[in-house]
PAMI-381302 format. One record per residue (C-alpha): residue in three letters; x, y, z. Coordinates in pm, 1 decimal, padded with zeros to 6 digits. Layout:
<"Ala",<X,Y,Z>>
...
END
This chain:
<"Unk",<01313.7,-00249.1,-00584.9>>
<"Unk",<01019.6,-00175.6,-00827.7>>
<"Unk",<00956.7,00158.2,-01015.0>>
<"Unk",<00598.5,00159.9,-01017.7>>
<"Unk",<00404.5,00484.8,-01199.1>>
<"Unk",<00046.6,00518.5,-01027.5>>
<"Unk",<-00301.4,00658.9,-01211.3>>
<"Unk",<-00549.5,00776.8,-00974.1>>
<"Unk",<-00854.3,00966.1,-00911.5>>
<"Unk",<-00742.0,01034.7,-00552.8>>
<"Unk",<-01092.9,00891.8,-00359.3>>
<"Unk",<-01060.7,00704.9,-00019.7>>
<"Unk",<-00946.4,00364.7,-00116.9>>
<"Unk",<-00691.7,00518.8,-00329.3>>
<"Unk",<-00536.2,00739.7,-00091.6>>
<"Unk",<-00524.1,00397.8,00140.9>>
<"Unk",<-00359.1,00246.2,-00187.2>>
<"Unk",<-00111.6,00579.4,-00214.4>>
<"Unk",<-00016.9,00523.9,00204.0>>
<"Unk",<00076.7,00136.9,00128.9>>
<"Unk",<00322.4,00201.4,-00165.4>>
<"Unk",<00442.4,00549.2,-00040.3>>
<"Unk",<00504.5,00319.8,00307.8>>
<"Unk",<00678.6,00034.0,00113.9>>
<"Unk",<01064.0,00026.7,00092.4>>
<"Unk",<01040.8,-00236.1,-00226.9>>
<"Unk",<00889.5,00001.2,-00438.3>>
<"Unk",<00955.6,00371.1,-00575.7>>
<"Unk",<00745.4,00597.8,-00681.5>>
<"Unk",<00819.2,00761.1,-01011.6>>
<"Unk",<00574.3,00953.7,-01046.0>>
<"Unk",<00176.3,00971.1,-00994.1>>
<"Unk",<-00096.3,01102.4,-01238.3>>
<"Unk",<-00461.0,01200.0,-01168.1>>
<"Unk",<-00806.8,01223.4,-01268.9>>
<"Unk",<-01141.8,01295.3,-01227.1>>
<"Unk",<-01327.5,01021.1,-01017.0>>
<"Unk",<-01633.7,01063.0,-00824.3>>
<"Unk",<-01520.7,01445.1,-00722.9>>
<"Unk",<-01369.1,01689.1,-00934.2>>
<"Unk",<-00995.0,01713.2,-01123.4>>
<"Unk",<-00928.4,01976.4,-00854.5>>
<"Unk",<-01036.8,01767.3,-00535.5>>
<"Unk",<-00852.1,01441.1,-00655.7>>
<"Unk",<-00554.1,01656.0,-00749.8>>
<"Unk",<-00550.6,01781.2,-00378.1>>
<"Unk",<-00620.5,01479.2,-00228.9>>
<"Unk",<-00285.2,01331.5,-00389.5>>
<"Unk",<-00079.9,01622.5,-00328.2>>
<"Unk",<-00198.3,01625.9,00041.5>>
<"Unk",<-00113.2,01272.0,00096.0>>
<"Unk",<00221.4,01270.5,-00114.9>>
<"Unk",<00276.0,01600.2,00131.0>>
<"Unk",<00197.8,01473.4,00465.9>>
<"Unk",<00359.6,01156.6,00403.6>>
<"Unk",<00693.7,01341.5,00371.5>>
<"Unk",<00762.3,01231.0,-00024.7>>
<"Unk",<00714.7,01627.0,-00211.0>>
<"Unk",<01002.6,01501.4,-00478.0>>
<"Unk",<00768.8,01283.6,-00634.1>>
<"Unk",<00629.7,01440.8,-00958.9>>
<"Unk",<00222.8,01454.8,-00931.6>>
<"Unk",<00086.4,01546.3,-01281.4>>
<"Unk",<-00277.4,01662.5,-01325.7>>
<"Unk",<-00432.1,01446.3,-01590.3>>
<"Unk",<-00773.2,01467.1,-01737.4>>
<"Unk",<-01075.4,01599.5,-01616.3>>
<"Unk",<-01312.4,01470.6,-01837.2>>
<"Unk",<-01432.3,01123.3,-02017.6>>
<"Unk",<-01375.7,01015.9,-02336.7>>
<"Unk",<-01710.9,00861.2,-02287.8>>
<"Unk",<-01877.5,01175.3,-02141.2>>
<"Unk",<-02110.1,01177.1,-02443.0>>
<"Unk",<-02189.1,00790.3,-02423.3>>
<"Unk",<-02532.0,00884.1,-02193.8>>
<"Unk",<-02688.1,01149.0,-02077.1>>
<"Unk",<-02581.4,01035.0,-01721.6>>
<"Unk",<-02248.1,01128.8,-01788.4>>
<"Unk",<-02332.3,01440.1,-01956.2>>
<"Unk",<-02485.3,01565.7,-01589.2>>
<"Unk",<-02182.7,01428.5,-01429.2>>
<"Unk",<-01937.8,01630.5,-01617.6>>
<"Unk",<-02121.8,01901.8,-01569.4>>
<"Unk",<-02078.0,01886.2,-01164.1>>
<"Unk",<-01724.4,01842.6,-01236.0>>
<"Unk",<-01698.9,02130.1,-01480.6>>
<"Unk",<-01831.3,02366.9,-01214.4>>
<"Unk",<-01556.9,02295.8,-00997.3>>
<"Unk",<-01808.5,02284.5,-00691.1>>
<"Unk",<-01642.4,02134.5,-00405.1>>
<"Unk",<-01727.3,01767.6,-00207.8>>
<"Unk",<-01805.9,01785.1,00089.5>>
<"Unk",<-01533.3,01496.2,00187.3>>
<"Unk",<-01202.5,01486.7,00168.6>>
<"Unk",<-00931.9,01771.8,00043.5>>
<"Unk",<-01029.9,02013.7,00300.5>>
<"Unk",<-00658.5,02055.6,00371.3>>
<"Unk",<-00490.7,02270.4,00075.6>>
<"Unk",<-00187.2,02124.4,00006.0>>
<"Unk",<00151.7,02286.7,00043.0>>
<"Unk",<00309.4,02177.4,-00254.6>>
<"Unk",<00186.2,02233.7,-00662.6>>
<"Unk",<00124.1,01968.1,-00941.6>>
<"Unk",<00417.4,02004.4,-01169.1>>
<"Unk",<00368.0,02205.3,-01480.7>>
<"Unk",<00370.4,01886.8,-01695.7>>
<"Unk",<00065.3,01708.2,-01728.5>>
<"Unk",<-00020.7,01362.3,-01581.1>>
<"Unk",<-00093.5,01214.0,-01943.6>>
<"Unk",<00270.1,01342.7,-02043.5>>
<"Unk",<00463.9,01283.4,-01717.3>>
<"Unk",<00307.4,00920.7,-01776.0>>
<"Unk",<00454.9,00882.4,-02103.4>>
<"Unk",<00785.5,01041.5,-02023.7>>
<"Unk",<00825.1,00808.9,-01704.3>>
<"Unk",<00808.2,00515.0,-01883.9>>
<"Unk",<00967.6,00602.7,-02229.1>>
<"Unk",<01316.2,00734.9,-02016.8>>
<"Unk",<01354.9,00385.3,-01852.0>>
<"Unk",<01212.5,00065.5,-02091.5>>
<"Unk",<01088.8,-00202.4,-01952.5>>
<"Unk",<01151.2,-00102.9,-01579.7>>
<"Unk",<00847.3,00122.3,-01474.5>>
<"Unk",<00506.7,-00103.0,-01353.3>>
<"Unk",<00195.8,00087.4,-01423.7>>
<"Unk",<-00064.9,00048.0,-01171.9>>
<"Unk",<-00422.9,00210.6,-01261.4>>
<"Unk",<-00644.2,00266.7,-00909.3>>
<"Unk",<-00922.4,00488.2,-01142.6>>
<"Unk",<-01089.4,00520.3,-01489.7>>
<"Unk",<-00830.9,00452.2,-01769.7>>
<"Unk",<-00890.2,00821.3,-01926.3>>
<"Unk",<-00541.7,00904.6,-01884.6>>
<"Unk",<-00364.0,00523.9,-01952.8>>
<"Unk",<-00568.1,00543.6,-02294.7>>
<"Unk",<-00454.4,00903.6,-02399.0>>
<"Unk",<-00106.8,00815.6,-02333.8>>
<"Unk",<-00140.9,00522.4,-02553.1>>
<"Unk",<-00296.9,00759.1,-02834.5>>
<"Unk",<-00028.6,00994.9,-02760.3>>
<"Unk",<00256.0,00783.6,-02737.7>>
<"Unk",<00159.6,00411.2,-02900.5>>
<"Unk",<00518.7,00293.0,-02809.0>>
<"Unk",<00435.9,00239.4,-02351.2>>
<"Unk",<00307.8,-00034.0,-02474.3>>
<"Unk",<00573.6,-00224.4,-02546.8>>
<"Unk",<00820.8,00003.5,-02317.1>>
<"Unk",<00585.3,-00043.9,-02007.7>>
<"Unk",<00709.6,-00336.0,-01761.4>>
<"Unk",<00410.3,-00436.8,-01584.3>>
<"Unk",<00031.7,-00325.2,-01580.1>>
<"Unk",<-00160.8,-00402.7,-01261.2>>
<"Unk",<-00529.4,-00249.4,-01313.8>>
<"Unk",<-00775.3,-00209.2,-01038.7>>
<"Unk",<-01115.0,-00237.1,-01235.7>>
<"Unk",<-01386.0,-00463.7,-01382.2>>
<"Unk",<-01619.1,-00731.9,-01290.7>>
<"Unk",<-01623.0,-01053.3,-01454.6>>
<"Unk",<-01718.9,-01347.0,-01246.2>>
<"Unk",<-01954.9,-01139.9,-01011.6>>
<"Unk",<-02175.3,-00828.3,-01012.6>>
<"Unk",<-02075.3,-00505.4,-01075.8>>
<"Unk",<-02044.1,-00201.8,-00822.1>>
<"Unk",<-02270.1,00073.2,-01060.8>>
<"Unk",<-02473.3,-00090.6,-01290.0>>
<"Unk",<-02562.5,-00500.6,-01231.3>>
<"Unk",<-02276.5,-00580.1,-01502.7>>
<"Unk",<-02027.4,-00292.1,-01434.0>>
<"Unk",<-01773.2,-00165.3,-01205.0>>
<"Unk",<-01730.5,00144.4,-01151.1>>
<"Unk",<-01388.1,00260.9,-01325.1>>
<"Unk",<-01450.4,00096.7,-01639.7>>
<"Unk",<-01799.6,00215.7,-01645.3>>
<"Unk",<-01636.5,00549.2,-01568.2>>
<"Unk",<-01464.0,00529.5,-01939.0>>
<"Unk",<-01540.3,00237.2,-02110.2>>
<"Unk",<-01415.8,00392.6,-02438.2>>
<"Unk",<-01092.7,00424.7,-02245.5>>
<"Unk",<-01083.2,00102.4,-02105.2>>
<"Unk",<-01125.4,-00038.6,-02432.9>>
<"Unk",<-00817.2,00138.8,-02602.5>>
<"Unk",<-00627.1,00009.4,-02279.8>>
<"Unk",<-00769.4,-00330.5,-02285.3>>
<"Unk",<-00697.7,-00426.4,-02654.8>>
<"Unk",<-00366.2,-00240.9,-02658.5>>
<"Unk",<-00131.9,-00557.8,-02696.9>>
<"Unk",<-00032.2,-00502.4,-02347.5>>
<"Unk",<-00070.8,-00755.3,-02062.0>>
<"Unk",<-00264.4,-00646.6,-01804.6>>
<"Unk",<-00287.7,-00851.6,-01416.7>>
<"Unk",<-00686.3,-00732.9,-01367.3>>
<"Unk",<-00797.4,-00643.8,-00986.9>>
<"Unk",<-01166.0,-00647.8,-01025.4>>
<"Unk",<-01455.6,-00656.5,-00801.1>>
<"Unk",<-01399.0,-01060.3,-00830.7>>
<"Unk",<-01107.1,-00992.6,-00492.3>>
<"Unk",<-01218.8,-00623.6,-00471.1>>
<"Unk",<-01407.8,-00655.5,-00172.0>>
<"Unk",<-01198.3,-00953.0,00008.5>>
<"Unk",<-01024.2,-00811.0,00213.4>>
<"Unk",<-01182.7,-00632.7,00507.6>>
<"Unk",<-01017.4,-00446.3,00844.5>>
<"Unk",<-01193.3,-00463.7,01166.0>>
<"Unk",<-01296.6,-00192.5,01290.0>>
<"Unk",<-01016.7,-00220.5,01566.2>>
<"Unk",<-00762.0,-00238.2,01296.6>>
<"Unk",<-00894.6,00055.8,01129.8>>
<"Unk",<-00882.9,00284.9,01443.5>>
<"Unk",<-00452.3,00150.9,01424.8>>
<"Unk",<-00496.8,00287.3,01090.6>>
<"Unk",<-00667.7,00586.7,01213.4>>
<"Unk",<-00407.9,00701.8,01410.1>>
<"Unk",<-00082.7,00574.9,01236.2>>
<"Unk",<00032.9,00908.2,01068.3>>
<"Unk",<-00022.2,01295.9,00958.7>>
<"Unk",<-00193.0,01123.8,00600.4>>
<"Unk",<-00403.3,00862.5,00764.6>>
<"Unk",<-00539.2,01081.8,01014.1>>
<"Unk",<-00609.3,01297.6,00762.6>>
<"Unk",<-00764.4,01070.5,00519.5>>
<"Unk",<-01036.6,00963.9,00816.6>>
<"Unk",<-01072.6,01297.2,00971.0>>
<"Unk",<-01215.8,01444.7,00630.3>>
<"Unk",<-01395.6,01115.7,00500.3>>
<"Unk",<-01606.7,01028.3,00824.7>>
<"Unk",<-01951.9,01051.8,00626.7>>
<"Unk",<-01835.0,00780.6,00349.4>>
<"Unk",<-01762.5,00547.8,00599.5>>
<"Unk",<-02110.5,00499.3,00750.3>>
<"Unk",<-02255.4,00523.2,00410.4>>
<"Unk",<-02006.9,00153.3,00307.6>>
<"Unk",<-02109.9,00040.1,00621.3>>
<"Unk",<-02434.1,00054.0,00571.9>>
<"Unk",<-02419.2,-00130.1,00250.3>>
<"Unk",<-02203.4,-00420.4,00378.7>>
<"Unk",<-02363.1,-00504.9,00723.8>>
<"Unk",<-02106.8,-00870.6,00720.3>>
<"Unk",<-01814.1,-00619.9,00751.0>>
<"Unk",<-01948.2,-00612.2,01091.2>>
<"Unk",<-01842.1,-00237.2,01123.0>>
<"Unk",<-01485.3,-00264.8,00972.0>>
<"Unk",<-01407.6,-00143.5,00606.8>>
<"Unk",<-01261.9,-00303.2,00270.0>>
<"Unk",<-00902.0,-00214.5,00140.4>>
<"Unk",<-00949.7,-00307.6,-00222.0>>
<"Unk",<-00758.3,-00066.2,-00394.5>>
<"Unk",<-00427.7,-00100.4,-00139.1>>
<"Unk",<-00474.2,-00468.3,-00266.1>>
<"Unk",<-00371.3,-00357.7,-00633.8>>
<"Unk",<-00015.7,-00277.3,-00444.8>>
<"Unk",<-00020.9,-00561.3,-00254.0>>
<"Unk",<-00031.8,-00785.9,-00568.8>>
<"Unk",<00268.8,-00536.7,-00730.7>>
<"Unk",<00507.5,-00616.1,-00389.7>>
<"Unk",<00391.6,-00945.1,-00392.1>>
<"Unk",<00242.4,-01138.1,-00670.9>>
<"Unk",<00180.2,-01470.3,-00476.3>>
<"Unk",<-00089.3,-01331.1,-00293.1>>
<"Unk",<-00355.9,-01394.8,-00561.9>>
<"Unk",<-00495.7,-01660.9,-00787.4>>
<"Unk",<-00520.4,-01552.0,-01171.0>>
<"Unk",<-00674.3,-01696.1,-01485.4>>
<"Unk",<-00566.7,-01629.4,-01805.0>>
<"Unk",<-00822.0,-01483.6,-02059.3>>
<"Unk",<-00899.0,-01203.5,-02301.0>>
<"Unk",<-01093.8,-00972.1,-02181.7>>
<"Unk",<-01239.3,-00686.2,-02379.0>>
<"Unk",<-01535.7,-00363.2,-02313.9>>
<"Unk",<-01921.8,-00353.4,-02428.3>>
<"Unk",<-01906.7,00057.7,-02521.4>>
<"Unk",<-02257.9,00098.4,-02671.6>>
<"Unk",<-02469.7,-00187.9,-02506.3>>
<"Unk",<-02784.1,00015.9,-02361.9>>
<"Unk",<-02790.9,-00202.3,-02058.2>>
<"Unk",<-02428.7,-00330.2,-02032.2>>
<"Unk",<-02217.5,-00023.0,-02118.5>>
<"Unk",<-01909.5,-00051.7,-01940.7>>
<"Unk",<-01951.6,-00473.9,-01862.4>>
<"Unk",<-01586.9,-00599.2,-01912.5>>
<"Unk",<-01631.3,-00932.3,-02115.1>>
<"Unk",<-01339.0,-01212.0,-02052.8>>
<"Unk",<-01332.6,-01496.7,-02319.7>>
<"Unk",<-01134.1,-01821.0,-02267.8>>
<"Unk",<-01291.3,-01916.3,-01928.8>>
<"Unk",<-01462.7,-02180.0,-02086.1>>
<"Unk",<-01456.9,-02459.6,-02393.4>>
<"Unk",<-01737.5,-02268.5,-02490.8>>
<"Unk",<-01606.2,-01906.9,-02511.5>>
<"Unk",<-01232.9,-01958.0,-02638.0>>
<"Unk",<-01005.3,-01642.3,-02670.0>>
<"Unk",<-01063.2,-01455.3,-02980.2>>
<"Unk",<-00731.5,-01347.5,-02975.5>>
<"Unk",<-00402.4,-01418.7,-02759.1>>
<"Unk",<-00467.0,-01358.0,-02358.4>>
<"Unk",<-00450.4,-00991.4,-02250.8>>
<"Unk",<-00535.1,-01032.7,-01882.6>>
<"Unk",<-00444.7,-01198.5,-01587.6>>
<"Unk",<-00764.4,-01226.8,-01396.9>>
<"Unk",<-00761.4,-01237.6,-01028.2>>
<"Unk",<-00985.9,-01469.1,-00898.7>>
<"Unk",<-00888.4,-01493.9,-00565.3>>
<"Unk",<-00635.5,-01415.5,-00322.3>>
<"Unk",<-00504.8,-01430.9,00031.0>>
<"Unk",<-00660.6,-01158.7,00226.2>>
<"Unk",<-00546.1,-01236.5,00539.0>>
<"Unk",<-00163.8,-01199.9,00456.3>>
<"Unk",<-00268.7,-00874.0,00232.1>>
<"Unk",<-00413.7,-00771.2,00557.6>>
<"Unk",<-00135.1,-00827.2,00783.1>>
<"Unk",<00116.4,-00696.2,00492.4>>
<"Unk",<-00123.9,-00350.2,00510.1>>
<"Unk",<-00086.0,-00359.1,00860.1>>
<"Unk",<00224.5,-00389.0,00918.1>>
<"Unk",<00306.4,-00144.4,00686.0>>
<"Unk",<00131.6,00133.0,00701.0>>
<"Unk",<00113.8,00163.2,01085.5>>
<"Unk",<00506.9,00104.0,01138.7>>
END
């Protein structure tokens, strides 16, 4: 069995992500930090609780981590964005449920740190948001880095677009000051990024299974109806059905055969006025060689039609 540790800003895909490894036998949950995403500290915070809640797992420690960016100060855009967070104003999706149980009094940055540094070398770290929180530890407590087991990271864009800005996906453009303590913190990382992101894909058939398959999922769908027609919209060859990219990050962590990786170094443009956030891989190519030893495992590709059937089976049993 696998003691994984999961960082998360508590949003759709990651509550999807949360079902799969709360559903999974082969893995235990140590513990689960979060952070501002799209929607405030407070919504994410809820969002986790209420799934780690209605899934029937309270004992597992959820630690509120950071609400703001290091790199709220990068743009002016992110100025305006913590601002909407500061005021604590509620979305209009998701953690309309208030959940029954409390974050513990420990924070997510320290419950992180103590998680790993009380069993070496045994706890996985899997990131589903920004890398606020992974970063702070490591400023914190420079030592995960070498205690942490694994690191699977669901973030970047290398070999294709990004998901915000035409070089950048979304989490690392989130933080990119973050991402680039994380990045070129001598640990290696196996990177999820937009490159198998959007692979796999439910029908819409299999999503009404997942619709109905318990208290969390029903949940998760009843309160995020207006999100769905909005990715729907933007991906007419789903044909209706919906992408599971962040449940993928698990899938890799139960089972590592289901994608294709490349070895590279991959590192974060922080002040580029048009690439801010762009996650840059060197050693692709002759012509690029690694500046420095390989940090990343890039996943290039991967076999979405077992992931799928893995998610399936799994979350609806």
């Amino acid at each position: 069995m696998k003691r994984v540790f999961i960082d998360t800003d508590g949003e759709f895909d990651d509550v999807m992500a949360l079902i799969l490894a709360l559903k999974s036998s082969d893995l235990s949950v140590e513990g689960i930090s979060t952070l501002s995403g799209i929607r405030n500290l407070r919504d994410s915070t809820d969002d986790v609780l209420n799934t780690v809640e209605l899934m029937g797992k309270k004992d597992i420690p959820v630690g509120e981590g950071l609400a703001a960016s290091m790199s709220q100060d990068l743009t002016e855009e992110r100025k305006n964005i913590l601002k909407i967070w500061k005021s604590g104003g509620r979305s209009s999706t998701m953690a309309t449920r208030r959940p029954g149980i409390k974050p513990v009094r420990e924070d997510g940055v320290s419950l992180m740190i103590r998680k790993i540094m009380e069993a070496p070398c045994e706890v996985t770290l899997i990131t589903l948001g920004a890398l606020t929180n992974v970063a702070s530890a490591l400023l914190r407590e420079p030592r995960i880095a070498s205690k942490v087991n694994e690191i699977y990271s669901m973030g970047g864009a290398v070999l294709v677009p990004g998901n915000t800005t035409p070089v950048a996906e979304f989490n690392i453009w989130g933080d990119p000051l973050a991402a680039r303590i994380f990045f070129n913190s001598g640990m290696h990382i196996t990177m999820i990024g937009l490159e198998t992101y959007y692979q796999p894909v439910l029908s819409k058939e299999e999503w009404d299974r997942v619709k109905v398959a318990n208290d969390a999922t029903r949940y998760c769908f009843d309160n995020f109806d207006p999100w769905f027609g909005y990715l729907v919209g933007l991906h007419p060859d789903w044909k209706g059905g919906l992408q599971i990219g962040d449940a993928l990050t698990i899938g890799a962590v139960i089972d590592p055969s289901l994608m294709k990786v490349r070895r590279c170094f991959v590192d974060v443009e922080t002040r580029g006025e048009l690439s801010i956030g762009q996650t840059v891989a060197y050693g692709l190519s002759r012509r690029h060689p690694a500046p420095k030893e390989p940090n990343t495992d890039l996943t290039i590709d991967c076999d979405w039609k077992r992931f799928n059937e893995l998610f399936l089976k799994r979350v609806t049993s």
